[in-house]
ZADODREN-974616 format. One line per 10 residues: their letters; for each residue x, y, z of C-alpha. Coordinates in nm, 2 decimals. Each point is the difference from the previous one (the first is absolute). Layout:
A	X/Y/Z | ...
This chain:
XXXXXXXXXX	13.97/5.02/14.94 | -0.12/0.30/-0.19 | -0.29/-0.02/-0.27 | -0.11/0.29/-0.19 | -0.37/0.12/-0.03 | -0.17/-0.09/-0.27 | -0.17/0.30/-0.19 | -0.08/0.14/-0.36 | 0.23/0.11/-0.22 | 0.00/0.30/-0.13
XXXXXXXXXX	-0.01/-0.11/-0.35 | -0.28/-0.28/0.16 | -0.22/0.29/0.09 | 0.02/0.19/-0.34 | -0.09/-0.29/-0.17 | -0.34/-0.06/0.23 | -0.05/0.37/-0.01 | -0.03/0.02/-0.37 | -0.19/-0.32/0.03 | -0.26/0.19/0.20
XXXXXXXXXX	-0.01/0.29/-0.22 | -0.01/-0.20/-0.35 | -0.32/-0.21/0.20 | -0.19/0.35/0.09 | 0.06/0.12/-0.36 | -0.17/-0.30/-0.09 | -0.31/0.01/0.23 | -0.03/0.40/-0.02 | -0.11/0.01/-0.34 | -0.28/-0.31/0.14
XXXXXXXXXX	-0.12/0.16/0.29 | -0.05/0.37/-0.16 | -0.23/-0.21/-0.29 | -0.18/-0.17/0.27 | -0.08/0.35/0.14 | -0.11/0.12/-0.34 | -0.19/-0.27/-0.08 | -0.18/0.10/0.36 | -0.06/0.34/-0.08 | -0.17/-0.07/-0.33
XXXXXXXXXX	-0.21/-0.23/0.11 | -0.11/0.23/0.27 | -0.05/0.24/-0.31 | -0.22/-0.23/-0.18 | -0.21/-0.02/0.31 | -0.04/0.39/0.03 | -0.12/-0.01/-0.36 | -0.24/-0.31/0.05 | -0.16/0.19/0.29 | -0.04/0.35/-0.20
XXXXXXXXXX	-0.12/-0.22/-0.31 | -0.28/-0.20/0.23 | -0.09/0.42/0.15 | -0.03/0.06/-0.35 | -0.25/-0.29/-0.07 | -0.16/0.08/0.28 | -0.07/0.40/-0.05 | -0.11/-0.15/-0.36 | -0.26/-0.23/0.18 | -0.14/0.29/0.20
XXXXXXXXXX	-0.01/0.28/-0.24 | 0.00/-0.19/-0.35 | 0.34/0.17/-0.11 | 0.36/-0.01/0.12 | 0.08/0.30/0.13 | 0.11/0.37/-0.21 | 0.35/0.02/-0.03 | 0.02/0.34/0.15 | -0.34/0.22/0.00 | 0.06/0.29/-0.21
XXXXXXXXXX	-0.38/0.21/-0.03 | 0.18/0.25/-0.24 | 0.20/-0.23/-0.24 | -0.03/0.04/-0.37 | 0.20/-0.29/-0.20 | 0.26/0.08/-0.19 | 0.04/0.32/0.20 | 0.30/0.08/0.24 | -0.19/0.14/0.30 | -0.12/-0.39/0.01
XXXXXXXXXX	0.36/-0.10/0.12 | 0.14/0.29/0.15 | 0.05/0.00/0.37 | -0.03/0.32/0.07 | -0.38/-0.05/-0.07 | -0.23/-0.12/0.33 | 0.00/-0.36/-0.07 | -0.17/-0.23/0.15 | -0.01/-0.33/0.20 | 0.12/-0.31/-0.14
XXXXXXXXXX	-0.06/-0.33/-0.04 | 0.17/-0.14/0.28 | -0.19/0.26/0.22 | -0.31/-0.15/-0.13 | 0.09/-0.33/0.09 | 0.17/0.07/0.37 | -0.34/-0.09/0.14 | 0.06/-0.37/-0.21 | 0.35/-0.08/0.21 | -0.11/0.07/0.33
XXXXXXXXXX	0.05/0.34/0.02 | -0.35/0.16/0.01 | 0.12/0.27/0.31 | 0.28/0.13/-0.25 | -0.27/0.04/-0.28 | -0.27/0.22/0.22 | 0.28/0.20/0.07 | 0.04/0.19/-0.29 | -0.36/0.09/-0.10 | -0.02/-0.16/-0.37
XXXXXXXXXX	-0.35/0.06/-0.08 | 0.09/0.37/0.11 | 0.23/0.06/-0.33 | -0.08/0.19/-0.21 | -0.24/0.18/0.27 | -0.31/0.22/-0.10 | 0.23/0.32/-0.06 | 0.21/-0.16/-0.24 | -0.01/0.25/-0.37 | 0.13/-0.25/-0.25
XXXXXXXXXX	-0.04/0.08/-0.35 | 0.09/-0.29/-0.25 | 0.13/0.18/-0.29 | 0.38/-0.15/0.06 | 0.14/0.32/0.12 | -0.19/0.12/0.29 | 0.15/-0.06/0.36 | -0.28/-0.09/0.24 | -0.01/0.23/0.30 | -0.19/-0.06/0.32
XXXXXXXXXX	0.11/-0.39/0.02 | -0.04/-0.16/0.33 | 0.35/-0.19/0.03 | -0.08/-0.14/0.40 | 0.08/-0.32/-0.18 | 0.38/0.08/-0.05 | 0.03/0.04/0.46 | 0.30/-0.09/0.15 | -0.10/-0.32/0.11 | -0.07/-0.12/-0.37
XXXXXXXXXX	0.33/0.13/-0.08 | 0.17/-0.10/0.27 | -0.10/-0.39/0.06 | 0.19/-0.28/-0.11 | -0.17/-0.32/-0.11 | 0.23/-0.31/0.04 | -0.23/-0.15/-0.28 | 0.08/0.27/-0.26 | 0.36/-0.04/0.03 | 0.22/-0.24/-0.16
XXXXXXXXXX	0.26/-0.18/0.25 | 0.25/0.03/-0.28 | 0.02/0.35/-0.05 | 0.22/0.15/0.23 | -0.06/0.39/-0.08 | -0.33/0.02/0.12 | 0.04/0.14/0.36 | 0.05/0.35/-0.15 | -0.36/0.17/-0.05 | -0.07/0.23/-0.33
XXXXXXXXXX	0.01/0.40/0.03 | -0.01/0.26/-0.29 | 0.33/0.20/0.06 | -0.22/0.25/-0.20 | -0.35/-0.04/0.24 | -0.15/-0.01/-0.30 | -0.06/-0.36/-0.16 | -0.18/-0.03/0.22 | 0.05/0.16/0.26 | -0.04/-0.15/0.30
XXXXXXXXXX	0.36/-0.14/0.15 | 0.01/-0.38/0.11 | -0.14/-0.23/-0.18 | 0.03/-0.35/0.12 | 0.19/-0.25/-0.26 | -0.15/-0.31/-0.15 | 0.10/-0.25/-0.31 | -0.34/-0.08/-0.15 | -0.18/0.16/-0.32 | -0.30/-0.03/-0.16
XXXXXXXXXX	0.00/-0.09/-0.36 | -0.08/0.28/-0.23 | 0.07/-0.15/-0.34 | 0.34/0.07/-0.24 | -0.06/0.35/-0.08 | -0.05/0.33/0.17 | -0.21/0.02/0.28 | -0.18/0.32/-0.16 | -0.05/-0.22/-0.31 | -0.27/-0.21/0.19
XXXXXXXXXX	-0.19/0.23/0.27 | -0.35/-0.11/0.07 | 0.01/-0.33/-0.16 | 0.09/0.21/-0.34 | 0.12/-0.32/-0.22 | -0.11/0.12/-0.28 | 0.25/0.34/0.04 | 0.27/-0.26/0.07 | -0.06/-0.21/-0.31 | 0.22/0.19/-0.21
XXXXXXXXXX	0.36/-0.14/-0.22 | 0.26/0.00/0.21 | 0.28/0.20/-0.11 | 0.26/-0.08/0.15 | 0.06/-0.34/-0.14 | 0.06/0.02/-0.36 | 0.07/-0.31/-0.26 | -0.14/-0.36/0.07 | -0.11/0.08/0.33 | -0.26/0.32/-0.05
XXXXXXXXXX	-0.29/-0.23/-0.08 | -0.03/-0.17/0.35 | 0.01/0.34/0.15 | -0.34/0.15/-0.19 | -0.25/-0.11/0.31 | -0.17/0.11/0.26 | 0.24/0.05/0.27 | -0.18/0.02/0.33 | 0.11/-0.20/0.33 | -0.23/-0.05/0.23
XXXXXXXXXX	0.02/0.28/0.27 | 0.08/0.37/-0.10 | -0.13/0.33/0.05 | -0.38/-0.02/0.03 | -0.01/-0.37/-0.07 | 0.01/-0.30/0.14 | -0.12/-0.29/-0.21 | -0.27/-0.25/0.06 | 0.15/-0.39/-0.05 | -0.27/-0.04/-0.27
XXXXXXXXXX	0.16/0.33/-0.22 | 0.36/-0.22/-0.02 | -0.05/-0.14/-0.31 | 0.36/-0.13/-0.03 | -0.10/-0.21/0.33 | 0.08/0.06/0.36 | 0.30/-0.30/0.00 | 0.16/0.20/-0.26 | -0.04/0.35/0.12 | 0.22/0.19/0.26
XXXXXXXXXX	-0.17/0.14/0.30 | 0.30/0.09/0.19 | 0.37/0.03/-0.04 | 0.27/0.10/0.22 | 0.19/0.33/-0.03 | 0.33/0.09/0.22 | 0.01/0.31/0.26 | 0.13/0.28/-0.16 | 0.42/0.07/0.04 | -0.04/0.29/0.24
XXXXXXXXXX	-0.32/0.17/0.20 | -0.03/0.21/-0.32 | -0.09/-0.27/-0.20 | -0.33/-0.13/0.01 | -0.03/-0.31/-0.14 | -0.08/-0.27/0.24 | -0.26/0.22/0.20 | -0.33/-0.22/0.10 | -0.25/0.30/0.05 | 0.13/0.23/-0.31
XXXXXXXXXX	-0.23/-0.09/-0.31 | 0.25/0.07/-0.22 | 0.22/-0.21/-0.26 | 0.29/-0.14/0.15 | -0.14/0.09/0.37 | -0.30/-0.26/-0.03 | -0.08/-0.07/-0.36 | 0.22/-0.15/-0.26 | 0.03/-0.01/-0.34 | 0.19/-0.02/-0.31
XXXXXXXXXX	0.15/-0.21/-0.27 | 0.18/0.26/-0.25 | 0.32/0.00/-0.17 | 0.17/0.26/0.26 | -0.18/-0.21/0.27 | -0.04/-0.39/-0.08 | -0.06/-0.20/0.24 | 0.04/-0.07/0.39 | 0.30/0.10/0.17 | 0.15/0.11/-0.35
XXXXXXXXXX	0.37/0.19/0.01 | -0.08/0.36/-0.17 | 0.09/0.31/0.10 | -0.31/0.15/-0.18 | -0.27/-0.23/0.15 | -0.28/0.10/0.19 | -0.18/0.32/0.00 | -0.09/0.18/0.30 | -0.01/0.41/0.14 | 0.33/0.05/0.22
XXXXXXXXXX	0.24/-0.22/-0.19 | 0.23/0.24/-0.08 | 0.06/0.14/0.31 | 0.18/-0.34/0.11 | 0.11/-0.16/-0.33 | 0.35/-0.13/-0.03 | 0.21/-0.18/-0.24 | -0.03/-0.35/0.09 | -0.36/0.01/0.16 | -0.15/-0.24/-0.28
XXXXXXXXXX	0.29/-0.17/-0.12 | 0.17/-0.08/0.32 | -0.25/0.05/0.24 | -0.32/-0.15/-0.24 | -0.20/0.30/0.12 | 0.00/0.23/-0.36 | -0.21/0.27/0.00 | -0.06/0.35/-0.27 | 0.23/0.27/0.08 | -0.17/0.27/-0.10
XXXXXXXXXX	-0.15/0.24/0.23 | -0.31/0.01/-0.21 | -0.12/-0.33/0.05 | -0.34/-0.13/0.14 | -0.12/-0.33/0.15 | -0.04/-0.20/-0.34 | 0.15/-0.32/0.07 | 0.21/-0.21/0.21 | 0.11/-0.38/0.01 | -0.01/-0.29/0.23
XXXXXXXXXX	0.30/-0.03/0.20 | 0.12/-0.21/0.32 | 0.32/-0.10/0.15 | -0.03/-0.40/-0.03 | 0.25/-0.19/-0.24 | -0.10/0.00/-0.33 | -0.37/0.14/-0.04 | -0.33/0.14/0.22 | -0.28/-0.16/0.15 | -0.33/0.06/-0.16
XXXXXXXXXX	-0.35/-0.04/0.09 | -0.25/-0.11/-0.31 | -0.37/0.08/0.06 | -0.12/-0.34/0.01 | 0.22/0.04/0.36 | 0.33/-0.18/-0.08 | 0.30/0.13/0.05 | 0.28/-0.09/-0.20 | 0.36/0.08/-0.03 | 0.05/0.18/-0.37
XXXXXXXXXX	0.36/-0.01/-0.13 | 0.23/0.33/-0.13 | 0.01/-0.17/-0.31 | -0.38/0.00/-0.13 | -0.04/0.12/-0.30 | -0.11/0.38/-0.02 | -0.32/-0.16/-0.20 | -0.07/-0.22/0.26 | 0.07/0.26/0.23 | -0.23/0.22/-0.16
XXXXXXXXXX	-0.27/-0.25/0.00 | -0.03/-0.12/0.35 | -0.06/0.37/0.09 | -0.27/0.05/-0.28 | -0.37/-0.17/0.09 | -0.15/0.04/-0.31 | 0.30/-0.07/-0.25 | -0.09/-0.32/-0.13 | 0.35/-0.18/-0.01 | -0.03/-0.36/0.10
XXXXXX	0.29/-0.08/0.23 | 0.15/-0.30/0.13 | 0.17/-0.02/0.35 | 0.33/-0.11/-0.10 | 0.02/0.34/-0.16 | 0.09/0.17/0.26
């Protein structure tokens, strides 16, 4: 006698099908947090290593690092923060021989910047000439530090070039997603420890809010500084000593750029009305040379990476920035890192960056 084959239905293997689809929708969503939540934390642990080298180049030398060593910057002066100028090493130069990369640091001859034929005149206008710039080699430029890199950030395989050879202009410059913190205001405002330049009313808050802006402004590493623990008045659990920043949106862009001592590259700062706070959604955010050259519609307020479109602009200010859900990993000076939400408050914002500000703060404030 004849029996037929048992087998699925068509409408039997729709139905288990969709069931496999709805199940994956459900676990996708899962799987990709898990793997978020991975990446920070492997974040967090990049900062809490460059927060310990910190420390550490403060227990050697009594200081943390300079921000960027400038021998010819005036404050409140543009050649300060104008890249076209021979800058020079930064912090997290100074601190490569801290996470275990001492051969990378003799490379580039620090102690040999400025060099003896270096003419700098510090009247705020005067190029030096005769700088020794062995510093900026192609092996600086070039490296890639797994520790200066967020996991998160997935833009930061393409190295930085001028598409002018100007600012500066040497071509490939490694990426990176940590900045020194340079205090809520301009980074000319503060050069060589200059707080008393910086305390000055903030104008661009106006109303109820312009009194907690008249202060001195500082961060903690800038151009010509970099503070000892005992100057952080405000304390060192309520101080920032590093944020994150994003790589820039194209290799013209140089934010996100761990040898560049510039703001946005490897200093932050900022908390102003056309720039709040981390990871804020304006199209006129931070202010950086080159800008204009790559601005779109969208870039702040679909991308989250504003910036000044004007072909006049200088390296003032720029924001903290990352790609994880809902805020940015931050390192305090005390060595904590914490995770600060989008939402602080621009006050509070502007007084985690500021050492000597004098706001008392509570945690659950940001």
């Amino acid at each position: 006698m004849y029996q037929r084959r048992k087998a699925f239905t068509l409408i039997e293997l729709l139905v288990v099908i969709a069931i496999i689809a709805v199940l994956i929708a459900l676990l996708l969503p899962a799987v990709q947090a898990a793997r978020e939540a991975a990446r920070r934390m492997q974040c967090t642990n990049n900062m809490k290593q460059l927060a310990l080298a910190c420390h550490n180049h403060h227990d050697s030398l009594g200081r943390l690092p300079y921000g960027v060593f400038e021998p010819y910057a005036v404050a409140n002066k543009d050649i300060s923060i104008d890249a076209k100028n021979p800058f020079g090493p930064n912090w997290l130069i100074y601190i490569l021989p801290y996470v275990e990369q001492t051969s990378l640091y003799n490379s580039c001859n620090v102690a040999g910047y400025p060099g003896p034929n270096a003419v700098i005149v510090q009247d705020g206008k005067t190029t030096p000439t005769g700088v020794n710039l062995e510093w900026r080699n192609t092996t600086i430029r070039g490296t890639v530090i797994s520790a200066f890199l967020c996991p998160s950030d997935k833009g930061n395989a393409q190295p930085y070039s001028d598409p002018n050879k100007l600012a500066p202009p040497e071509p490939g410059w490694a990426r990176g997603n940590y900045a020194a913190n340079d205090g809520p205001t301009d980074a000319d405002h503060t050069v060589s420890d200059n707080w008393q330049v910086s305390h000055y009313k903030n104008t661009y808050y106006g109303g109820d809010n312009a009194h907690w802006a008249d202060g001195p402004k500082i961060g903690v590493m800038g151009i010509n500084y970099g503070y000892k623990f005992s100057d952080i008045s405000d304390g060192l659990s309520n101080t920032l000593l590093i944020n994150e920043v994003r790589v820039g949106v194209n290799s013209a862009d140089h934010r996100g750029t761990w040898a560049l001592g510039l703001m946005g590259a490897s200093l932050s700062g900022a908390a102003r009305d056309y720039n709040p706070g981390p990871n804020n959604r304006m199209e006129q955010a931070d202010e950086f040379q080159g800008c204009s050259s790559f601005w779109y519609p969208g870039i702040g307020s679909k991308d989250g990476m504003g910036c000044i479109n004007d072909p006049g602009s200088i390296n003032a200010g720029a924001n903290a920035r990352s790609l994880h859900p809902g805020g940015v990993n931050a390192a305090f000076c005390d060595g904590s890192v914490r995770f600060l939400k989008n939402s602080v408050d621009v006050q509070i914002w502007f007084a985690l960056q500021a050492s000597k500000e004098g706001r008392i703060l509570s945690s659950d404030s940001y």
